[in-house]
PyMOL commands that place a pseudoatom at each C-alpha (Angstrom):
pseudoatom trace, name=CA, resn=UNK, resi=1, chain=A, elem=C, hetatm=0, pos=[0.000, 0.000, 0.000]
pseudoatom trace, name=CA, resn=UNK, resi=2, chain=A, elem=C, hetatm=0, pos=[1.649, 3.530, -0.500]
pseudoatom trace, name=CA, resn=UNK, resi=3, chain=A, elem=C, hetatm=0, pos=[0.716, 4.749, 3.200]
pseudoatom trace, name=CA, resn=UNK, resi=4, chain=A, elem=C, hetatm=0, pos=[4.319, 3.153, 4.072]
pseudoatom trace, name=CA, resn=UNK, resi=5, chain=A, elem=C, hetatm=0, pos=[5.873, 5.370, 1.036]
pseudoatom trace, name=CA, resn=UNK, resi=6, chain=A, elem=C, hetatm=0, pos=[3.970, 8.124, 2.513]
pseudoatom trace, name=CA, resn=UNK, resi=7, chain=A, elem=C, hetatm=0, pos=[4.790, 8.532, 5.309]
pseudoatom trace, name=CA, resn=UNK, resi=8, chain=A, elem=C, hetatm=0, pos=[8.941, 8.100, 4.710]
pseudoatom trace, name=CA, resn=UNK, resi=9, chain=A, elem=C, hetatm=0, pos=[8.348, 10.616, 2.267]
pseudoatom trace, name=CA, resn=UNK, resi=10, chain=A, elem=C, hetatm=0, pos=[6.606, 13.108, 4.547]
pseudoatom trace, name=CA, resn=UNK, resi=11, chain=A, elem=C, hetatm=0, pos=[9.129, 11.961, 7.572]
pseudoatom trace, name=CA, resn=UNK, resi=12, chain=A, elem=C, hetatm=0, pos=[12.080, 12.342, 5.364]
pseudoatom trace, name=CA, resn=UNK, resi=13, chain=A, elem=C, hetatm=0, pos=[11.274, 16.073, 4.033]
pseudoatom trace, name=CA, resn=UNK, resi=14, chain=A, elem=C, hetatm=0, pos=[11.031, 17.762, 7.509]
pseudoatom trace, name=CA, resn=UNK, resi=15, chain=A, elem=C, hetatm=0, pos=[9.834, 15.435, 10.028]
pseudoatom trace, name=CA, resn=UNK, resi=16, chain=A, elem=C, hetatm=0, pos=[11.094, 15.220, 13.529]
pseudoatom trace, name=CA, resn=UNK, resi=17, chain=A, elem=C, hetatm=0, pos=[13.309, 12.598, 13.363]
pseudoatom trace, name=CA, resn=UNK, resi=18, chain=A, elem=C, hetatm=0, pos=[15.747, 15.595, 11.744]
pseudoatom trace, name=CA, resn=UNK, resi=19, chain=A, elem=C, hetatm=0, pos=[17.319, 18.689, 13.330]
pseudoatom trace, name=CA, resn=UNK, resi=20, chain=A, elem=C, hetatm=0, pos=[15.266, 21.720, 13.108]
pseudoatom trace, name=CA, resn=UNK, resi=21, chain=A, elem=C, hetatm=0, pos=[16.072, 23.774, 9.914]
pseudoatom trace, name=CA, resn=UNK, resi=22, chain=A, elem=C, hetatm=0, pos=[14.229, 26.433, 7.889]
pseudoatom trace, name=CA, resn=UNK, resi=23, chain=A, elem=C, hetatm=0, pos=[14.275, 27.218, 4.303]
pseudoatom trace, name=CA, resn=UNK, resi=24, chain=A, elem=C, hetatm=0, pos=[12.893, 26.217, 0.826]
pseudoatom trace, name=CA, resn=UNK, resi=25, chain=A, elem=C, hetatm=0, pos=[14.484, 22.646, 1.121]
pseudoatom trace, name=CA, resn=UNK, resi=26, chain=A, elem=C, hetatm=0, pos=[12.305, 20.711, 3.401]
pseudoatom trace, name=CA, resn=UNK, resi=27, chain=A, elem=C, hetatm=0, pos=[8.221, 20.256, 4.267]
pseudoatom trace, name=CA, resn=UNK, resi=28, chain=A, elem=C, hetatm=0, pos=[7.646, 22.376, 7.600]
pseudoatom trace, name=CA, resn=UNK, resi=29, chain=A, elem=C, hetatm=0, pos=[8.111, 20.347, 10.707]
pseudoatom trace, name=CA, resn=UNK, resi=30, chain=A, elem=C, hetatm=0, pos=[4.293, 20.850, 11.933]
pseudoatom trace, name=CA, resn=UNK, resi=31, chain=A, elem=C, hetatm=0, pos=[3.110, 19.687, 8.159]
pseudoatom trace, name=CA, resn=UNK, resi=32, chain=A, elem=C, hetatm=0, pos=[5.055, 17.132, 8.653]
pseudoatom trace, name=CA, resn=UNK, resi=33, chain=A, elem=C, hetatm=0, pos=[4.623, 15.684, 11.391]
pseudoatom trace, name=CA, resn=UNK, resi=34, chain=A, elem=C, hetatm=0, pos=[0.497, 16.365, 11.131]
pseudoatom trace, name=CA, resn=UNK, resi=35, chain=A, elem=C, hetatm=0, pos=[0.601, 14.562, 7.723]
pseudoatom trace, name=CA, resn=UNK, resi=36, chain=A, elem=C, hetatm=0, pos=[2.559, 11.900, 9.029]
pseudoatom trace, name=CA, resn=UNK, resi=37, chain=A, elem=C, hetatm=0, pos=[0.250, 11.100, 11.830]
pseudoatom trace, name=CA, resn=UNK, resi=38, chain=A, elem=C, hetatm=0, pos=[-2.870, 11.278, 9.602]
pseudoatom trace, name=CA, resn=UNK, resi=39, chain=A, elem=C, hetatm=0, pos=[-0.790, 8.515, 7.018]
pseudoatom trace, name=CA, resn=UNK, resi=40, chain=A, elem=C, hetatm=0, pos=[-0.108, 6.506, 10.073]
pseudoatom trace, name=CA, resn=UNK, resi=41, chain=A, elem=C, hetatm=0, pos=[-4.147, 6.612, 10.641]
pseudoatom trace, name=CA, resn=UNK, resi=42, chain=A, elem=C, hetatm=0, pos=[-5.290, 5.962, 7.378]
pseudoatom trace, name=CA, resn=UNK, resi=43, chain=A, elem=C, hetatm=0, pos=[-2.792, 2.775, 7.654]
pseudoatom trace, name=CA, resn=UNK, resi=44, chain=A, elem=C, hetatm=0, pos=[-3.877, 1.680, 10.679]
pseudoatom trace, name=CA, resn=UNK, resi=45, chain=A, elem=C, hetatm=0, pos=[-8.056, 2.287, 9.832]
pseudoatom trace, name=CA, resn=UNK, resi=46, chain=A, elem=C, hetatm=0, pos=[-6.919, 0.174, 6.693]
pseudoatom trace, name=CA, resn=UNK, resi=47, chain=A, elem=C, hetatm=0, pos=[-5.152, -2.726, 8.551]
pseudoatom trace, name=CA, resn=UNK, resi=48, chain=A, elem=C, hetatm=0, pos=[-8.478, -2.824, 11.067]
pseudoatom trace, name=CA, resn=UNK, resi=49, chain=A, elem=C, hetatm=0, pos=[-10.122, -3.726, 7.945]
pseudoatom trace, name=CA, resn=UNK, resi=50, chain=A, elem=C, hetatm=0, pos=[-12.290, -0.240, 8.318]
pseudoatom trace, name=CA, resn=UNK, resi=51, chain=A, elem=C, hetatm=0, pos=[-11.594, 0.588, 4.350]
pseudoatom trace, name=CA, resn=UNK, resi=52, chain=A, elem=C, hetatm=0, pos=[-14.687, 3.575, 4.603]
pseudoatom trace, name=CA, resn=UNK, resi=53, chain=A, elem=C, hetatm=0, pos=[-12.996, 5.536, 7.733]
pseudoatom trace, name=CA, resn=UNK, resi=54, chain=A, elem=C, hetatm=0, pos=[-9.944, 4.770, 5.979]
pseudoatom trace, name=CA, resn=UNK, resi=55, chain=A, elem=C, hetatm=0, pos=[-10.960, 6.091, 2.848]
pseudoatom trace, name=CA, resn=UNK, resi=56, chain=A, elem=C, hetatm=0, pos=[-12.305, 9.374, 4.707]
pseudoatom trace, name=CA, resn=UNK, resi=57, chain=A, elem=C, hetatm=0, pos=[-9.364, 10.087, 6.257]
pseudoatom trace, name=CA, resn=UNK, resi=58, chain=A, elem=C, hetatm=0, pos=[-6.837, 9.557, 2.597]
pseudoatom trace, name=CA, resn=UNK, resi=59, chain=A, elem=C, hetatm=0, pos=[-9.198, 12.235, 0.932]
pseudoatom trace, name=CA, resn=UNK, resi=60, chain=A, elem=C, hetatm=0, pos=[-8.747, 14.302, 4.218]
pseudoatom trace, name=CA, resn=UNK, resi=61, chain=A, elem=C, hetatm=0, pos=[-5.273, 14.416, 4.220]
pseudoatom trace, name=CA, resn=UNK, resi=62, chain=A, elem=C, hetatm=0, pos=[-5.406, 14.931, 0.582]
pseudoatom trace, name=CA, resn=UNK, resi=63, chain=A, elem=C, hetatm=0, pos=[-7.554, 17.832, 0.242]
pseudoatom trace, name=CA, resn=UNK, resi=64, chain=A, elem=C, hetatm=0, pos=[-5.254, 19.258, 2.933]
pseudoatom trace, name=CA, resn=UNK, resi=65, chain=A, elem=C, hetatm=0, pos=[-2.045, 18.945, 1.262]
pseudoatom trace, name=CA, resn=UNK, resi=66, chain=A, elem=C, hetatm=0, pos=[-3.787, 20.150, -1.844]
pseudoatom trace, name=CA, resn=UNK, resi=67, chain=A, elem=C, hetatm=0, pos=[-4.232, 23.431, -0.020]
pseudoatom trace, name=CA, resn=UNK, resi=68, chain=A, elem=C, hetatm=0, pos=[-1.352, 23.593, 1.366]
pseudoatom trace, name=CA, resn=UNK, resi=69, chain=A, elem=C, hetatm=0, pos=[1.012, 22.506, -1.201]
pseudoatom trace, name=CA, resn=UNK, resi=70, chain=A, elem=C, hetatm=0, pos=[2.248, 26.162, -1.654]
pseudoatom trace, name=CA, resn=UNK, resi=71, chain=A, elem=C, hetatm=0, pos=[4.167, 25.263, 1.877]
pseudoatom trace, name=CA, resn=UNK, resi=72, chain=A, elem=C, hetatm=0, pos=[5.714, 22.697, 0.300]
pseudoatom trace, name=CA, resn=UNK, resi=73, chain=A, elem=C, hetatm=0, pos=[8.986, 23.299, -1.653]
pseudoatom trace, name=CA, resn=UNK, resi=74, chain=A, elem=C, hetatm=0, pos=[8.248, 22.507, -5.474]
pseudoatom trace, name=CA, resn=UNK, resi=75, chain=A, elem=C, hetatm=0, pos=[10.652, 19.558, -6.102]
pseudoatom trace, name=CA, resn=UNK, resi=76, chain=A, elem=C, hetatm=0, pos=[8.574, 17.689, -3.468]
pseudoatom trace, name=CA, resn=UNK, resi=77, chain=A, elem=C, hetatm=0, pos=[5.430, 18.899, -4.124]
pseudoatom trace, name=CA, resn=UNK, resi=78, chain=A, elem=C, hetatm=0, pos=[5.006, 16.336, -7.088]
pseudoatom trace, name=CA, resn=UNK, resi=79, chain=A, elem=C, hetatm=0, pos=[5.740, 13.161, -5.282]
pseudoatom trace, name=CA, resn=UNK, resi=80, chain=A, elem=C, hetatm=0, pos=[3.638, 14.302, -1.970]
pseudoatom trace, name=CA, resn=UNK, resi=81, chain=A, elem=C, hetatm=0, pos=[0.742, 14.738, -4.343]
pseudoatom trace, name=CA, resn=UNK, resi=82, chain=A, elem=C, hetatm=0, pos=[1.194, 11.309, -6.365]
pseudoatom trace, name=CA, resn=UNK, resi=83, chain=A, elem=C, hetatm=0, pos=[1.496, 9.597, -2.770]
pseudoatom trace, name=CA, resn=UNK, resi=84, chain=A, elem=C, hetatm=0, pos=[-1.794, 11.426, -1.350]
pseudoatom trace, name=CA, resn=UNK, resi=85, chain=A, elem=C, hetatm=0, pos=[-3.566, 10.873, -4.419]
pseudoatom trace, name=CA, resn=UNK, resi=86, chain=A, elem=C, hetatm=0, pos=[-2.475, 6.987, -5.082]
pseudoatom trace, name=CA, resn=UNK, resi=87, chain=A, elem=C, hetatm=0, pos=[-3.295, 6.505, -1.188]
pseudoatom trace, name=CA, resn=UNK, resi=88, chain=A, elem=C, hetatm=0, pos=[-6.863, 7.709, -1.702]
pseudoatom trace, name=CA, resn=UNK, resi=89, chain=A, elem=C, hetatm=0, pos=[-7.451, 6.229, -4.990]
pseudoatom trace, name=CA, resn=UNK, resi=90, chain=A, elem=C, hetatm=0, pos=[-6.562, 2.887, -3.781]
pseudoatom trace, name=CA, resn=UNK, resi=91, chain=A, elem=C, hetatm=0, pos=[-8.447, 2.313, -0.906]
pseudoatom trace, name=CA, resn=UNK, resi=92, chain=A, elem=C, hetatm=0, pos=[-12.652, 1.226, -1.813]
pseudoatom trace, name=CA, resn=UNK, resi=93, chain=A, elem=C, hetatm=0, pos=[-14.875, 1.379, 0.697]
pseudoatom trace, name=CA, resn=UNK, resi=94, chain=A, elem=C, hetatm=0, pos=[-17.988, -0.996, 0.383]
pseudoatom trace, name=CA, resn=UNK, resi=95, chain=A, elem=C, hetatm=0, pos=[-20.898, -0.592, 2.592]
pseudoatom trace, name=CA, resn=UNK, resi=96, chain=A, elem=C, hetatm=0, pos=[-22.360, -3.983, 3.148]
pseudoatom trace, name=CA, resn=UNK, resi=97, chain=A, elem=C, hetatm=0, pos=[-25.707, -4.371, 1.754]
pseudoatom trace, name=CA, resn=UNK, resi=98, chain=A, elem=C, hetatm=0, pos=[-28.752, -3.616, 4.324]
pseudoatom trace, name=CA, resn=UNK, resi=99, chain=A, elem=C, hetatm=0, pos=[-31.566, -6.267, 4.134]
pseudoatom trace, name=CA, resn=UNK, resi=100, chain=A, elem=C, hetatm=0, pos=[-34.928, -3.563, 4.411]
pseudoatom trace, name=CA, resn=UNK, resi=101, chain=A, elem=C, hetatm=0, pos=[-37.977, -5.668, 6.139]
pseudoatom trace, name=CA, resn=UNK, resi=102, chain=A, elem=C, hetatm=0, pos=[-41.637, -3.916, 4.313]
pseudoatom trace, name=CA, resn=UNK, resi=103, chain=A, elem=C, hetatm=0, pos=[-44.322, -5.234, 6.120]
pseudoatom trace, name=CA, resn=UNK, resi=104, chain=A, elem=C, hetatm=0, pos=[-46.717, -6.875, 4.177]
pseudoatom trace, name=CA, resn=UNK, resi=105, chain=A, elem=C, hetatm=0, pos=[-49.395, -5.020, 2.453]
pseudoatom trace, name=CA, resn=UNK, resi=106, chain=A, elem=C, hetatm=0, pos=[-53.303, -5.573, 3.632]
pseudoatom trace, name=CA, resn=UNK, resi=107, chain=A, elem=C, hetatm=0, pos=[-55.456, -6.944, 0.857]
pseudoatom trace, name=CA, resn=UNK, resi=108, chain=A, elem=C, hetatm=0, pos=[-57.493, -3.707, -0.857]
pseudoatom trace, name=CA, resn=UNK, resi=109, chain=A, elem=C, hetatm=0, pos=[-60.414, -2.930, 0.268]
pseudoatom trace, name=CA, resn=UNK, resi=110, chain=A, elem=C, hetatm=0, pos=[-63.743, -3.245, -1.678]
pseudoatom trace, name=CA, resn=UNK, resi=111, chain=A, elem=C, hetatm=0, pos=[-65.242, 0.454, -2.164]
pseudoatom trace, name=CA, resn=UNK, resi=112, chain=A, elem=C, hetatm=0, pos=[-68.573, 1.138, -2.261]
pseudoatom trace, name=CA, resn=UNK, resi=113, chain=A, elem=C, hetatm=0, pos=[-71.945, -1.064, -1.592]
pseudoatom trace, name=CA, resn=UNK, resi=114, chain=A, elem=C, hetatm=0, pos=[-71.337, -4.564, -2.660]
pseudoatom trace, name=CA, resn=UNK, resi=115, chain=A, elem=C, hetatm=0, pos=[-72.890, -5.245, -5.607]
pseudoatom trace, name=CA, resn=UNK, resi=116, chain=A, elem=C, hetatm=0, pos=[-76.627, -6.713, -5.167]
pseudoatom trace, name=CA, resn=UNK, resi=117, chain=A, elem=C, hetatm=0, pos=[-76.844, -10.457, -5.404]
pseudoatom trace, name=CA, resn=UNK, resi=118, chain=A, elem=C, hetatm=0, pos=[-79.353, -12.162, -7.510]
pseudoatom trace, name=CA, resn=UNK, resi=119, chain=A, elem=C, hetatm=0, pos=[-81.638, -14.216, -5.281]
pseudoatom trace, name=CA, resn=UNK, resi=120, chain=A, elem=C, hetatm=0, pos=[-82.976, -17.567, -6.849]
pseudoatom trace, name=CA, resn=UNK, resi=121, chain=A, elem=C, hetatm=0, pos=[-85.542, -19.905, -5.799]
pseudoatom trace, name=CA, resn=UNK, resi=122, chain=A, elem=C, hetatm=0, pos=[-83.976, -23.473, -5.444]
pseudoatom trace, name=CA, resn=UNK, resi=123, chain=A, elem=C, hetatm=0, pos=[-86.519, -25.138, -4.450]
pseudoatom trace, name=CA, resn=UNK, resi=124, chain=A, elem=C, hetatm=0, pos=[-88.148, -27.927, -6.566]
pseudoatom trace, name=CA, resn=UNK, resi=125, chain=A, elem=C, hetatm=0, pos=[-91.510, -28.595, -6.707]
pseudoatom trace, name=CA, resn=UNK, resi=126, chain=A, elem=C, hetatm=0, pos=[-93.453, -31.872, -8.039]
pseudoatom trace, name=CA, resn=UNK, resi=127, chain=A, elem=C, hetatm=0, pos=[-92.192, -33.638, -10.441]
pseudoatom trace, name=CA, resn=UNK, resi=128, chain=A, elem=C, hetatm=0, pos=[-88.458, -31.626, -10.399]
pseudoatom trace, name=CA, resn=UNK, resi=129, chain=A, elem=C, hetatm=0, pos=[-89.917, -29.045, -11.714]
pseudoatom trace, name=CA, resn=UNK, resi=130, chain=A, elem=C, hetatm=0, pos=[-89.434, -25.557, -10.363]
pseudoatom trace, name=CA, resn=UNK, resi=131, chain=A, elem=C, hetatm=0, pos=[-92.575, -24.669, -8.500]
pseudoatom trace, name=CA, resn=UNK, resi=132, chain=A, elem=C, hetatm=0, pos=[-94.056, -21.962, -6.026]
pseudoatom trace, name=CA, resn=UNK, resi=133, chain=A, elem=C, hetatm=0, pos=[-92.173, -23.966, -3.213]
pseudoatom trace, name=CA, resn=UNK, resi=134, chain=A, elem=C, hetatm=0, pos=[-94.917, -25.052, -1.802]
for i in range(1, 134): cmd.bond("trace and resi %d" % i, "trace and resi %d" % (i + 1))
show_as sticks, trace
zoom trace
């Protein structure tokens, strides 16, 4: 993964592993350091398996370099943004699918009267012939 290559890049232009200096050559100390720590947490989010927090925090710490990269001296800036960027476009976050219980639906309602039912006479009379029934 390139949060390893990250983070000896950012420790190795500035961090505080190195006596303090100023000037044009090196990353400030505080950027430094800050990025490093925020590499070191988007490695360790990864390596808990949490690729979504991990992903969160690469596009973090890449939008802030972005706007800071006029701190940065210009023969670094190029590699600092390749790492950033290749960190955040590497990691995917998935969200697990959610199962979504609907209840089931009533059956519809009839509207309105019901319609009239035709009454018949069954009965038979003499003979099985339809009669008065009686």
């Amino acid at each position: 993964m390139a949060v390893p290559l990250l983070v000896l890049l950012v420790a190795g232009c500035g961090g505080s592993s190195r006596p303090a200096r100023t000037g044009a050559r090196e990353i400030p100390r505080e950027l430094a350091s800050e990025w490093e720590a925020r590499a070191s947490a988007v490695a360790h989010a990864a390596a808990a398996g949490d690729d979504c927090h991990a992903l969160q925090l690469a596009a973090s710490l890449r939008d802030d370099v972005i706007a800071k990269e006029s701190r940065v001296p210009n023969r670094l800036r190029s590699p600092l943004l390749a790492g950033v960027n290749a960190l955040a476009d590497r990691i995917v976050c998935q969200v697990p699918p959610q199962t979504v219980t609907v209840p089931p639906q009533k059956p519809p309602k009839h509207e309105g009267p019901p319609k009239p039912h035709h009454k018949h006479d069954h009965r038979l009379g003499p003979g099985g012939k339809q009669g008065d029934g009686g």
